[in-house]
Biopython code that builds the backbone (N, CA, C, O; Angstrom):
import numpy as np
from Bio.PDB.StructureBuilder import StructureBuilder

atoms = [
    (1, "UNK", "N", (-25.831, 13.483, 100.040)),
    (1, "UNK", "CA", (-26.454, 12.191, 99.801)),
    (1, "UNK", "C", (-27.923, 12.417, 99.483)),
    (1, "UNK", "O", (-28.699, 13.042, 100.206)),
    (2, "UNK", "N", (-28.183, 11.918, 98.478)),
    (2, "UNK", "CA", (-29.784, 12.327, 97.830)),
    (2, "UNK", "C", (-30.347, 10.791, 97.303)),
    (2, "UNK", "O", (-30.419, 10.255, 96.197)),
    (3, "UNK", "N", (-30.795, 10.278, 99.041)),
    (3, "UNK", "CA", (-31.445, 8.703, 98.541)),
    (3, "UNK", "C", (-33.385, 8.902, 98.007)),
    (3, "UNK", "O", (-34.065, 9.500, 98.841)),
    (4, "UNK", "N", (-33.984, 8.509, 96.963)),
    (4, "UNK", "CA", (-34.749, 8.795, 96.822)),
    (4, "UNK", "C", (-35.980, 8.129, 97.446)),
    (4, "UNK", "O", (-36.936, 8.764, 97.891)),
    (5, "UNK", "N", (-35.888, 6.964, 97.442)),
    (5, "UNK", "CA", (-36.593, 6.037, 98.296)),
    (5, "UNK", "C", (-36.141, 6.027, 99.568)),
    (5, "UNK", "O", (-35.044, 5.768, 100.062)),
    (6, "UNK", "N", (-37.497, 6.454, 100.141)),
    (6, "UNK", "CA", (-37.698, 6.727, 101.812)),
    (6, "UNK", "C", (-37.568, 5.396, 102.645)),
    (6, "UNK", "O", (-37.443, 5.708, 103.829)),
    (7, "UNK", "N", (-37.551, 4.067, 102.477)),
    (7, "UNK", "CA", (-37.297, 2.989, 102.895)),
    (7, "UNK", "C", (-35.737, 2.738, 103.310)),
    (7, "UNK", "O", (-35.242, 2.401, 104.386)),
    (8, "UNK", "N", (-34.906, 3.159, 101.500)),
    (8, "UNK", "CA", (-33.542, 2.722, 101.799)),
    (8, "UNK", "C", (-33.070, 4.143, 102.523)),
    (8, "UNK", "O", (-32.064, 3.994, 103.217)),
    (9, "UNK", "N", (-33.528, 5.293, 102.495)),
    (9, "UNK", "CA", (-33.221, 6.366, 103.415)),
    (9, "UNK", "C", (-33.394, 5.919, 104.688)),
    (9, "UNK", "O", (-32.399, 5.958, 105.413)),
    (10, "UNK", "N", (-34.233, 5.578, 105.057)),
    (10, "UNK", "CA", (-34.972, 4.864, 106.897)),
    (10, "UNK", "C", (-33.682, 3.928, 107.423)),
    (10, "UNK", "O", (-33.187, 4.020, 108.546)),
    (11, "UNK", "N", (-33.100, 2.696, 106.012)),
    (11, "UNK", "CA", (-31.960, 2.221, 106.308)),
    (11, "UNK", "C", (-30.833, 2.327, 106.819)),
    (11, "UNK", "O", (-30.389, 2.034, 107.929)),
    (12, "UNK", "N", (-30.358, 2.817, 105.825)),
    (12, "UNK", "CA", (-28.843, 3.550, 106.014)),
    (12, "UNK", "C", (-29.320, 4.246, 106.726)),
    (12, "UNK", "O", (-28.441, 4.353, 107.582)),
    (13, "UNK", "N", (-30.601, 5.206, 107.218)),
    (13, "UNK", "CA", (-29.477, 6.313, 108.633)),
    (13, "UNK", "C", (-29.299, 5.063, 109.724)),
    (13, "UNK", "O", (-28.307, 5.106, 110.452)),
    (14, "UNK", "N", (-30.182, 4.009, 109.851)),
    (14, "UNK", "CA", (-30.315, 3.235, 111.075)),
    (14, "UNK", "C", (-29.030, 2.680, 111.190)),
    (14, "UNK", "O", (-28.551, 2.447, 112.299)),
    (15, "UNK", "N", (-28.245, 2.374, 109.827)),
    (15, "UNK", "CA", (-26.991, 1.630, 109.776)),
    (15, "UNK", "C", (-25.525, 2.999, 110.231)),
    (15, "UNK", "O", (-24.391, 3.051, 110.708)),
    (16, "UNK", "N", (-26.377, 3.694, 109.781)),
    (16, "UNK", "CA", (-25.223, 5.002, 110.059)),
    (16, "UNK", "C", (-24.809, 5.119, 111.597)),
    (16, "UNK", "O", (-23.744, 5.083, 112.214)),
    (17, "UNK", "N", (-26.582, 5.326, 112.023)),
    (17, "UNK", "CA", (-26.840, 5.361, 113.449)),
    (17, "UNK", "C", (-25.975, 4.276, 114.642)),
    (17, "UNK", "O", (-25.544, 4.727, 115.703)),
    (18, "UNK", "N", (-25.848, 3.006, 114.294)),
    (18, "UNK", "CA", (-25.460, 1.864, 114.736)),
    (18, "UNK", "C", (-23.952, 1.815, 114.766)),
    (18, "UNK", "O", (-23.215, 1.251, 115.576)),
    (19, "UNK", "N", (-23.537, 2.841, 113.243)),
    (19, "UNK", "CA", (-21.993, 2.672, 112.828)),
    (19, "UNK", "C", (-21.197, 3.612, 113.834)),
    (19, "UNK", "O", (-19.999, 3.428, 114.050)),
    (20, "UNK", "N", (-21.918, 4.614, 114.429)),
    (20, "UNK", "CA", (-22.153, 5.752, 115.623)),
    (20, "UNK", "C", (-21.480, 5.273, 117.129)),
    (20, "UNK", "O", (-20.595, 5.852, 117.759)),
    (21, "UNK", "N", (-22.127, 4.155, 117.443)),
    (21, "UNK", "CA", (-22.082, 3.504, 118.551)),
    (21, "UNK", "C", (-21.080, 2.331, 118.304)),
    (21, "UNK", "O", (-20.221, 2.381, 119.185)),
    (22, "UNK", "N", (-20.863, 1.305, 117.451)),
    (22, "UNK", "CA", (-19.739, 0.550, 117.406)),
    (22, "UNK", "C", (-18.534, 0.934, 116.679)),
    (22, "UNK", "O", (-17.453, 0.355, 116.780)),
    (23, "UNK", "N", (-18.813, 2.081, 115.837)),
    (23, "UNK", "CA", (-17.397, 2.194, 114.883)),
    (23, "UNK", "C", (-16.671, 1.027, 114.004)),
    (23, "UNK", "O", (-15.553, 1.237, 113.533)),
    (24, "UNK", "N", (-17.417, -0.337, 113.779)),
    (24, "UNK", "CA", (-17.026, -1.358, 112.934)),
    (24, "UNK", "C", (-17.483, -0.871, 111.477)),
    (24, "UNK", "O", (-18.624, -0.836, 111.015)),
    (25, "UNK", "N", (-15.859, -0.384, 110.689)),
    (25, "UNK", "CA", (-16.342, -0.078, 109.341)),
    (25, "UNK", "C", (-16.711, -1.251, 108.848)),
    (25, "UNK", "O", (-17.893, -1.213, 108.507)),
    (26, "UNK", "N", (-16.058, -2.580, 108.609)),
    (26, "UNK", "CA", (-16.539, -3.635, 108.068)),
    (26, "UNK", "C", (-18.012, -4.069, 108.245)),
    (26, "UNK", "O", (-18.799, -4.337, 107.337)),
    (27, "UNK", "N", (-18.218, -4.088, 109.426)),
    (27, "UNK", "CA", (-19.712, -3.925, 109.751)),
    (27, "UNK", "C", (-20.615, -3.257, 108.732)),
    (27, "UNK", "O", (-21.396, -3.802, 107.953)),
    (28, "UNK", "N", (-20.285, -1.634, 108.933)),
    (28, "UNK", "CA", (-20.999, -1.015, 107.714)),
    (28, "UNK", "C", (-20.996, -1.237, 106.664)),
    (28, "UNK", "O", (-21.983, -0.932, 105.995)),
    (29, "UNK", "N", (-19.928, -1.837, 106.095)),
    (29, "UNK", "CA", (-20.032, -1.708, 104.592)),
    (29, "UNK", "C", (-20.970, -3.100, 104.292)),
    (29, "UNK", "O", (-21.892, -2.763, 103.550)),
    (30, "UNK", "N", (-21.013, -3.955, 104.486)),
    (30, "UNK", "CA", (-21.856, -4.913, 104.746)),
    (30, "UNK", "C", (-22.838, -5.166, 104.832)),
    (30, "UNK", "O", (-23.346, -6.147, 104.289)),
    (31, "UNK", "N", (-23.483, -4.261, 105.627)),
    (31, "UNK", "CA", (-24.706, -3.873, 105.785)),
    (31, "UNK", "C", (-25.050, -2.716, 104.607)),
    (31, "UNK", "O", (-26.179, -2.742, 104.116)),
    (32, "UNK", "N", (-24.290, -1.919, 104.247)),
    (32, "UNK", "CA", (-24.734, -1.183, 102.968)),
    (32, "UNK", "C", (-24.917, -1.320, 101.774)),
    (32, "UNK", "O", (-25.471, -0.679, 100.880)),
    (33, "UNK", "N", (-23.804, -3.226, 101.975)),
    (33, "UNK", "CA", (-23.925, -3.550, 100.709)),
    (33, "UNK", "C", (-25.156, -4.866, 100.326)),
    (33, "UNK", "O", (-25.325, -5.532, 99.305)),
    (34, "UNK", "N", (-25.746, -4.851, 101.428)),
    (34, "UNK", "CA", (-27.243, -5.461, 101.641)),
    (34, "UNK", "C", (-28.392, -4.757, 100.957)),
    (34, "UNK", "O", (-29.021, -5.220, 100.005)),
    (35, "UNK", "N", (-28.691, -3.092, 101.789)),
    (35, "UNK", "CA", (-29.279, -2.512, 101.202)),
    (35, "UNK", "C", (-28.911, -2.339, 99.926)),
    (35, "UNK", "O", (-29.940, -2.401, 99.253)),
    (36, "UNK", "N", (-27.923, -2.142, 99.201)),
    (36, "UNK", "CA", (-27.733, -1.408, 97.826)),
    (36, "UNK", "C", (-28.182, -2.642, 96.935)),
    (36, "UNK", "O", (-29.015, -2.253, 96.116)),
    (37, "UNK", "N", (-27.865, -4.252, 96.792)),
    (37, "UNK", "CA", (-28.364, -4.934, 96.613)),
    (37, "UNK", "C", (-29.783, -5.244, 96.578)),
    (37, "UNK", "O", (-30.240, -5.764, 95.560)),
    (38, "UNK", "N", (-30.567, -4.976, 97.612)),
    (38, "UNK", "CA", (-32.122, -4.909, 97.666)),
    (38, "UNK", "C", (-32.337, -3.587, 96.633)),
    (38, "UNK", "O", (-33.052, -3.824, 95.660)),
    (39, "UNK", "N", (-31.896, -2.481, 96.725)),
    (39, "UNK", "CA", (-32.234, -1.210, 95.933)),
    (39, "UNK", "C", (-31.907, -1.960, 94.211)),
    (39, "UNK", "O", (-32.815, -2.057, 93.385)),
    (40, "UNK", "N", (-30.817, -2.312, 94.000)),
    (40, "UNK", "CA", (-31.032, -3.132, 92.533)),
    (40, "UNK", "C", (-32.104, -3.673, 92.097)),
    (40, "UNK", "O", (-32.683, -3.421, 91.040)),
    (41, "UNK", "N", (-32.569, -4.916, 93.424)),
    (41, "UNK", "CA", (-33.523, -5.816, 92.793)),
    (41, "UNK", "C", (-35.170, -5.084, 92.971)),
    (41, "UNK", "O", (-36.209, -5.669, 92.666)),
    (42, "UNK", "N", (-35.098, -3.975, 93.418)),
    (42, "UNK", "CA", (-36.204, -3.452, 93.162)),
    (42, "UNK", "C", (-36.292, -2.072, 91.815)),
    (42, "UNK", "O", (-37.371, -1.612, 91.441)),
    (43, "UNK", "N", (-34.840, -1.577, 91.225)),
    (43, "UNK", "CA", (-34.549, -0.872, 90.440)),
    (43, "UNK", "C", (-34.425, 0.526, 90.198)),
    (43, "UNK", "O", (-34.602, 1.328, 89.281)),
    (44, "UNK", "N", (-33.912, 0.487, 91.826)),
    (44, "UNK", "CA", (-33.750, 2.171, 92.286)),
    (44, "UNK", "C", (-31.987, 2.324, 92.247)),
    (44, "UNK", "O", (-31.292, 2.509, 93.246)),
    (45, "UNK", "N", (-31.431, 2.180, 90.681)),
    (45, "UNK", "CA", (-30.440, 2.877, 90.869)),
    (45, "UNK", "C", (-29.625, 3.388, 91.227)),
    (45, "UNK", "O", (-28.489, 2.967, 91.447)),
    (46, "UNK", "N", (-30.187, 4.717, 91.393)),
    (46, "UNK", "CA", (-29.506, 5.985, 91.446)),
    (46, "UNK", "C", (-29.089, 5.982, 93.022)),
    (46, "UNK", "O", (-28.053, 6.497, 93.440)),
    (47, "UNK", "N", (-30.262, 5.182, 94.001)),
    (47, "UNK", "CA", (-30.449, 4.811, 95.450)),
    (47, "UNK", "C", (-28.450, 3.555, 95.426)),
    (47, "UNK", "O", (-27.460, 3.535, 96.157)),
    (48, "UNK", "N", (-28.785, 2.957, 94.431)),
    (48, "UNK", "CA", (-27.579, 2.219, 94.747)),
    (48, "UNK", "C", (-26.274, 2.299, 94.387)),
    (48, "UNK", "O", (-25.286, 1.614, 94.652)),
    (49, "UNK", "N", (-26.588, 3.905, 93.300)),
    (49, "UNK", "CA", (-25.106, 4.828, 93.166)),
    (49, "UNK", "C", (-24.769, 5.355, 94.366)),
    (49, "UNK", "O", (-23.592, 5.688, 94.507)),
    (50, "UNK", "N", (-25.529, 5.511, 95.271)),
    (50, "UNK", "CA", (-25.100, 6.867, 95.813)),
    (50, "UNK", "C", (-24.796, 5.797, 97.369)),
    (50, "UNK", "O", (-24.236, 6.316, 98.334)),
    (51, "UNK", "N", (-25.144, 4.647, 97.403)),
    (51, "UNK", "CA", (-24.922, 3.615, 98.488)),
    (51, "UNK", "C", (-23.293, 3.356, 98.341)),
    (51, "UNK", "O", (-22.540, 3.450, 99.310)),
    (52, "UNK", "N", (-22.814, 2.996, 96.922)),
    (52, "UNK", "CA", (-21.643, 2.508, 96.574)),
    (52, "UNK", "C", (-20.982, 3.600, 96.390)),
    (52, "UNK", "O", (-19.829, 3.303, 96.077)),
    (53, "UNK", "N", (-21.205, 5.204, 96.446)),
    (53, "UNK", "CA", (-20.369, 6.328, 96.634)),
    (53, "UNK", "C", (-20.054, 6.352, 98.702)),
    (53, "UNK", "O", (-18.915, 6.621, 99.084)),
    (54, "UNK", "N", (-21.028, 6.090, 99.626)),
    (54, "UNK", "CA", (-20.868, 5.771, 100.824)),
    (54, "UNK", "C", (-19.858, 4.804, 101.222)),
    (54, "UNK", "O", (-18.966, 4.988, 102.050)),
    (55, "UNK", "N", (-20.151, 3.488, 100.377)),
    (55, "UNK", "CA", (-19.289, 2.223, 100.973)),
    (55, "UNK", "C", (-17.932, 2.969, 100.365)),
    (55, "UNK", "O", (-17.169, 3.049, 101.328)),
    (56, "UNK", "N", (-17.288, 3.553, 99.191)),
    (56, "UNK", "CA", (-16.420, 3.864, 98.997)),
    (56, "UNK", "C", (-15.892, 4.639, 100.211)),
    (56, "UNK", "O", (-14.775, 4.338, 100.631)),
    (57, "UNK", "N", (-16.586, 5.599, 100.804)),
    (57, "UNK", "CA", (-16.234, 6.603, 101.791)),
    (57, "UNK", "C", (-15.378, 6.233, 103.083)),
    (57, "UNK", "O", (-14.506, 6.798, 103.743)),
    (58, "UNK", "N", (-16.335, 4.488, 103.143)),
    (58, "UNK", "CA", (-15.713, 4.278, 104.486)),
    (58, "UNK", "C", (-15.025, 2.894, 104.387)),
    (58, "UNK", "O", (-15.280, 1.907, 105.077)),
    (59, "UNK", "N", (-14.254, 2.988, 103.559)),
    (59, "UNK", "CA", (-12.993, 2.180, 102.992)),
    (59, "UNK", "C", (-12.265, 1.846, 104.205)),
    (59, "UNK", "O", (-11.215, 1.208, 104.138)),
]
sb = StructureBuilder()
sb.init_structure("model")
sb.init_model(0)
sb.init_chain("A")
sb.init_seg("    ")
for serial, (resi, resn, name, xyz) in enumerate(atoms, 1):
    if name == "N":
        sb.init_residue(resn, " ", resi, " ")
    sb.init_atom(name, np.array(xyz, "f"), 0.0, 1.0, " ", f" {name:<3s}", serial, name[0])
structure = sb.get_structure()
């Protein structure tokens, strides 16, 4: 995973971190698909390829 922006990096681990302790995939994806959304409207891409290669992961 190669997020380039240190913000949506700070994110997702916190969401990772959280996904750690409750194990609600729906939860996560939800929340990832928050951030990847914010990463659009600011136009970091590649940050929201690699979000929607994650949410795929945890199907």
């Amino acid at each position: 995973m190669q997020l380039t922006n240190p913000i949506v990096r700070m994110r997702v681990k916190q969401v990772l971190f959280d996904f750690d302790f409750d194990g609600n995939s729906v939860k996560l994806r939800q929340q990832l698909a928050g951030i990847r959304s914010a990463a659009i409207r600011r136009g970091d891409f590649s940050d929201a390829q690699q979000i929607l290669k994650m949410m795929r992961f945890f199907r």
